[in-house]
N, C-alpha and C positions, 0 to 999 in steps of 0.2 A: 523421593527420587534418589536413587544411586550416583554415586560424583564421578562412578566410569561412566565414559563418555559414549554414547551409544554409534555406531558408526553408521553413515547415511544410509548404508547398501544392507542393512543386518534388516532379514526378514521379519520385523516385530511389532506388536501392533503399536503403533504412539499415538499417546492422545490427542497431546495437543496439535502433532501434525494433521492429525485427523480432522481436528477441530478448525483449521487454517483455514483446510480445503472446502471445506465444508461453507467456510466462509464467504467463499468468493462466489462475487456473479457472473455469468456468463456472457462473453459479447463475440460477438462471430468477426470477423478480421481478415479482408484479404490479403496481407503479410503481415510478419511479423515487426514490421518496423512502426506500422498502427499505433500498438501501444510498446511503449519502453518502460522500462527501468518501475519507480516506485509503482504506477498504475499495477503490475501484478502483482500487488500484494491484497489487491482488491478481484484482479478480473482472471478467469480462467476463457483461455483464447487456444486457437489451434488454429496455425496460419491455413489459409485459406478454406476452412470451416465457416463456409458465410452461413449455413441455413439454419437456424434454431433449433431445430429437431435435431439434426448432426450433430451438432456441438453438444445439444445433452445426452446424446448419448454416448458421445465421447468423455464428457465428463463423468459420467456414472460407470466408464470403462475404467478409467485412469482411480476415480474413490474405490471402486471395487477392490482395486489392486492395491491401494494403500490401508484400505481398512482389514483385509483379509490376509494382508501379509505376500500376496501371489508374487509368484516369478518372474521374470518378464517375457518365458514361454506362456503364459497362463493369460497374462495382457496382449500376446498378439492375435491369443485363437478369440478374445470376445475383440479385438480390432474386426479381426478377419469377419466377423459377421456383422457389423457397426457399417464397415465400407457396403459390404456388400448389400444391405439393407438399405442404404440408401445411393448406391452408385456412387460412390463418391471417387473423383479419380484425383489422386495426390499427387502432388511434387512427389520426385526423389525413388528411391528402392524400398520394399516395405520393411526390410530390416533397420535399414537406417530414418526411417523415419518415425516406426515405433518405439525405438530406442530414443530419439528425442522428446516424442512425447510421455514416455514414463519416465524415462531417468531424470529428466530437467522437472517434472511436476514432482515426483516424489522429492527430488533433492533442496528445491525450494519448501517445498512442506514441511520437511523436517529440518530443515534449517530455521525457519521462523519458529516451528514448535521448541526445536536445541535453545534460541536464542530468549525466549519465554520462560524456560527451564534457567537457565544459567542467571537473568535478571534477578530471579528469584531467590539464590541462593550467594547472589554476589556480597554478601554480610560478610559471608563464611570464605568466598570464593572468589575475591575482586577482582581479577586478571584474565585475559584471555590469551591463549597460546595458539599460532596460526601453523598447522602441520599440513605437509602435501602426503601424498600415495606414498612416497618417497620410489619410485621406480623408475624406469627409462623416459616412459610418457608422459611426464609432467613437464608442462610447458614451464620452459626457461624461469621465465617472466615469476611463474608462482613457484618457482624453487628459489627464488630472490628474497620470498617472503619465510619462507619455510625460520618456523622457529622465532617469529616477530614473539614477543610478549610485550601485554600493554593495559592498561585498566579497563574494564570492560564500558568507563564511559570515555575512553577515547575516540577521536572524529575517526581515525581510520577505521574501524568499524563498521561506519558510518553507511563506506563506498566498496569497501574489501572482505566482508563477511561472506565466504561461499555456499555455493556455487559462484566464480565469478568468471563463468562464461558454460558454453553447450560441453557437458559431460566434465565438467568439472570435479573431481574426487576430491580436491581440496577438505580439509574440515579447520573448525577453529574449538578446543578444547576449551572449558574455566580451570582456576591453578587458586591456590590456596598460595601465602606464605610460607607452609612448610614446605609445600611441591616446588616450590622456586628453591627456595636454599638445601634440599635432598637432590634434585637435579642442578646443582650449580652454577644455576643462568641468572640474567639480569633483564630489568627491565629497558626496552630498545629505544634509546633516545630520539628525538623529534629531529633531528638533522640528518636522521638514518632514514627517514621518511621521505625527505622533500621533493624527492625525484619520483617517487610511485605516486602521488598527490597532485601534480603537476598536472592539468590538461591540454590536451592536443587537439586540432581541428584536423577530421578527416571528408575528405569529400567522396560523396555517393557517386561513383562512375555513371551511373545509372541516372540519376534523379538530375545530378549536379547540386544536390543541397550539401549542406556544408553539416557534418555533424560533430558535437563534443562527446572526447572519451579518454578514458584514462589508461595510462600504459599499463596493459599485459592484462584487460578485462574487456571481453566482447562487448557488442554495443549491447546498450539495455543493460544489460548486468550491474552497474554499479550502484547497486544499490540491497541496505540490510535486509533479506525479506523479513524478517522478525519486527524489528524496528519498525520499517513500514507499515507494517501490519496493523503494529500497536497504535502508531500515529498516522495510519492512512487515510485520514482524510483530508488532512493538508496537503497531502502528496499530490490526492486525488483530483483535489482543486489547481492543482496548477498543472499537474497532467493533459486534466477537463479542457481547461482554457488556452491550450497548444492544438485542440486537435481540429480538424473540418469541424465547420458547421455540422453538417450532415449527419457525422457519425456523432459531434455532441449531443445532437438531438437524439440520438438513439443510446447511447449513453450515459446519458446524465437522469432521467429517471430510474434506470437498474440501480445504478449508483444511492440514487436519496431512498430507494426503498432498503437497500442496504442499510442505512441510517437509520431508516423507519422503525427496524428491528429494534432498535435501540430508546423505542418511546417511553416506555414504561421507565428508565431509565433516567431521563431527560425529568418525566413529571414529579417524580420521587425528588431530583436536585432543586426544584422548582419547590416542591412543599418544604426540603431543606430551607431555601433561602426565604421562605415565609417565616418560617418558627425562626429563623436567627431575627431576623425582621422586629417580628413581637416580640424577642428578648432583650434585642437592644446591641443586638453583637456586630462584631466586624464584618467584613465582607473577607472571602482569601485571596479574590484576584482572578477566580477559578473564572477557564472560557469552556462554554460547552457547544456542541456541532449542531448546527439546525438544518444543515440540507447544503446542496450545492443551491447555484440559482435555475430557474427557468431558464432552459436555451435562448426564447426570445428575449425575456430578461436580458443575458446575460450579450446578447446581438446589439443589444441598444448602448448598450455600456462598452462595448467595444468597438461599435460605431463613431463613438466621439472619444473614444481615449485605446485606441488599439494594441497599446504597451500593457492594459491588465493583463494581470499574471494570475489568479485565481479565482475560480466559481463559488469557494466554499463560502458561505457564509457563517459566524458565530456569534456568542451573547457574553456577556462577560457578567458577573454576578453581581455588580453596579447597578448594571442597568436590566438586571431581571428583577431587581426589587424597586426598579423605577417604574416597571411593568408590571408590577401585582399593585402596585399604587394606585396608576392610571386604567390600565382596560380591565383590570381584578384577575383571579386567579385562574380561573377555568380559560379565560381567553388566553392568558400567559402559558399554558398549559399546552394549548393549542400553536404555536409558535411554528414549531418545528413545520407545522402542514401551511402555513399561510407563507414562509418565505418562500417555498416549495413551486407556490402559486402561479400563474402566468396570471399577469393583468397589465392593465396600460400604466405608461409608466413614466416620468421623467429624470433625463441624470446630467448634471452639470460641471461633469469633469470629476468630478472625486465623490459625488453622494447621488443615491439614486432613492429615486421615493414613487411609492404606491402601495393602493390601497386594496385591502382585500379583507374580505366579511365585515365593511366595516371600521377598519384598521388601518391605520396609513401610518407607513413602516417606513423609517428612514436608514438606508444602509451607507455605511463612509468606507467609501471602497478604497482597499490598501494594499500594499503593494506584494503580502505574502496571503493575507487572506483577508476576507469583509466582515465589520461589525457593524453591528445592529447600535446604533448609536440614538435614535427616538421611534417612541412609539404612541398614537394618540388616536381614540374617539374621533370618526367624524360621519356626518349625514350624508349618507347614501341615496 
């Protein structure tokens, strides 16, 4: 990878942003306010795209455009035949709201792709430099930031990585040590921060709900799409677990097949923690993802404790070698599909237990995400 920075709007194929897009599942949404923030770093949404058909093939309009480099004359002629294919009548003007769905899909893609690229090379390149348009149209608020430098595992990042809001030009460069002292700048103290980090409550005119946001970044926005990405399933879990009933149920199986992708993955750490096992060696600590929970699951558990905060469930390397012990390895193997499960179940305020193929599985549910804390044989 080249260490000039590639710039969001540059016609060019990117891999990894390709690879981002490519990642996510699709969930139809009548607004935008459905899902926020981390969740799209998982889901590709198009407000008011409820029908399944629309939505893909709005998605395949929007990859088209990113994989092939197109214009965004080139993204409205296959709009223009996507609506008309299926009738769809949209909010808004069709310039302005083509322009939101490619500029905002692309610039998050390559922003997670940018942010994947620069983890990689942060040995060489530990800092990050936060640069606007620099022109008339940059909102205030993101010419405050202009010129932040910071290490690229600093929290602001965290929330401030752009795009950070609709048609955001923003970008965040990486900076070497010699690029800091050839350009003459310094790294930006933490008391230069505390006012862009501060949260504020805003209320929906509309809804009357009360929302958190931080200054000078639309709602939803605050958040790394890169970062999420990488870590989206914890996101996803506490996303999950904010939203209706209804739409979780529709929801949360796209989501664990997303996971699912991930099997082969999961069974190979699984045959890892056997051979450490018969060696005699340590454990790292390591947790790996088994799936969100079943919406009914996850209804009974919020029935008697409505302050959970997360669907996801995880293992920790502990207690997967507690589980090749107990049900052996091919059922251990199988994990990821049984917590998956809907079955009957009981939960006593912090642990929830049931049984599936046989298996009764005990989760201690916690306040950012659930572990698998026993696992045991019993008669069916």
């Amino acid at each position: 990878m080249s260490d000039t920075p590639t710039m969001y709007g540059q016609l060019v194929k990117f891999d990894e942003a390709i690879s981002n897009l490519k990642s996510k599942v699709q969930i139809p949404t009548e607004s935008y306010k459905d899902l926020l923030g981390h969740i799209h770093a998982r889901a590709f949404t198009v407000a008011g795209a409820t029908k399944t058909e629309l939505l893909d093939d709005l998605y395949k309009d929007v990859l088209a455009a990113i994989e092939n480099g197109e214009t965004i004359t080139d993204f409205r002629a296959r709009f223009d035949k996507t609506v008309s294919k299926h009738g769809w009548s949209y909010n808004g003007k069709r310039g302005w709201r083509t322009q939101v769905i490619y500029q905002n899909n692309k610039n998050t893609a390559r922003a997670a792709g940018r942010w994947q690229q620069q983890e990689r090379i942060k040995h060489r390149r530990p800092y990050l430099l936060y640069l606007t348009a620099g022109d008339s149209r940059v909102r205030p608020q993101h010419n405050a930031w202009n010129y932040i430098l910071l290490p690229i595992e600093h929290n602001f990042w965290h929330t401030h990585y752009p795009p950070n809001g609709w048609n955001c030009r923003c970008k965040v460069v990486s900076m070497s040590d010699a690029d800091i002292k050839r350009m003459g700048i310094t790294v930006t103290p933490d008391s230069a921060l505390k006012n862009y980090q501060k949260p504020f409550t805003e209320v929906d005119p509309k809804t009357g709900e009360e929302l958190e946001r931080l200054p000078g970044i639309d709602l939803g926005w605050d958040y790394n799409p890169g970062l999420a990405w990488l870590g989206a399933d914890k996101a996803t879990g506490q996303m999950l677990a904010k939203l209706d009933h209804q739409i979780r149920e529709v929801a949360t199986p796209i989501f664990n097949a997303a996971i699912n992708e991930g099997k082969d993955y999961f069974q190979s750490q699984v045959s890892t923690v056997a051979a450490k096992q018969a060696l005699g060696k340590p454990e790292s600590g390591t947790k790996l993802t088994l799936g969100h929970l079943h919406p009914i699951l996850f209804k009974t558990v919020l029935d008697v404790a409505p302050e959970t905060r997360s669907t996801l469930v995880v293992i920790d390397e502990a207690m997967l070698k507690t589980a090749i012990q107990i049900i052996g390895f091919e059922q251990t193997t199988e994990l990821m599909k049984l917590v998956q499960t809907q079955a009957n179940s009981t939960f006593n305020q912090s642990v929830l237990q049931f049984i599936a193929n046989g298996i009764q599985i005990t989760i201690q549910i916690d306040p950012d995400m659930n572990r698998v804390v026993e696992v045991k044989l019993v008669d069916v």
